[in-house]
N, C-alpha and C positions, 0 to 999 in steps of 0.2 A: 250933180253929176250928169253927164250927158250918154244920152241912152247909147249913141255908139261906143261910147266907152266902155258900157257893160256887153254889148253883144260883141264888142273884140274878143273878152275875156272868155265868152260863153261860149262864141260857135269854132273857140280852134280845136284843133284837131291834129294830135288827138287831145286829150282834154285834162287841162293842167290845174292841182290846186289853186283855188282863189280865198278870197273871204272881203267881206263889203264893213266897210264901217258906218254907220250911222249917227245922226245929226246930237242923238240922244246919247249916242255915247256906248251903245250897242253894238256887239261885232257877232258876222253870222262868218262857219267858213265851209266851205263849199269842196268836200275831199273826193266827191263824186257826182260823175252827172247823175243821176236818181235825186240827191240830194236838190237841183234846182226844177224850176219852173216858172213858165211864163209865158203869158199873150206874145203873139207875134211882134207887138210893138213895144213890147219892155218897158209900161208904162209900169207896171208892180211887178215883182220875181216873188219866187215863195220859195222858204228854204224848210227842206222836210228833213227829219229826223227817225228815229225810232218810235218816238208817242208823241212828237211835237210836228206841227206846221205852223210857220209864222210868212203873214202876207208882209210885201216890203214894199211904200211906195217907195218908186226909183230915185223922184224929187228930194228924198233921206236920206240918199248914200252920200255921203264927205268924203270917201276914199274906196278905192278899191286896192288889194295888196295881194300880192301873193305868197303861197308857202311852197 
């Protein structure tokens, strides 16, 4: 996945469910900004929860989708 692809998703505005799939077969979904995070250059994003954080290199994302 090509990191403008994910910062299309991330910096619009104002800011619309997402969710990333992953190479492994993993899906993270993204129902609020709080929920994301990441370096300026979106080489990893982190998706937070209530008692979870999970780091995500970007190079793992196979799809991005929205809800």
């Amino acid at each position: 996945m090509q990191v403008s692809d994910i910062r299309h998703v991330v910096e619009r505005q104002p800011f619309r469910p997402f969710g990333v799939r992953l190479s492994n077969g993993a899906q993270y979904v993204f129902t609020e900004p709080r929920q994301f995070g990441a370096p300026k250059n979106l080489r990893m994003i982190f998706f937070f929860d209530e008692d979870v954080a999970v780091r995500i290199d970007t190079e793992n994302i196979v799809e991005i989708f929205e809800r």
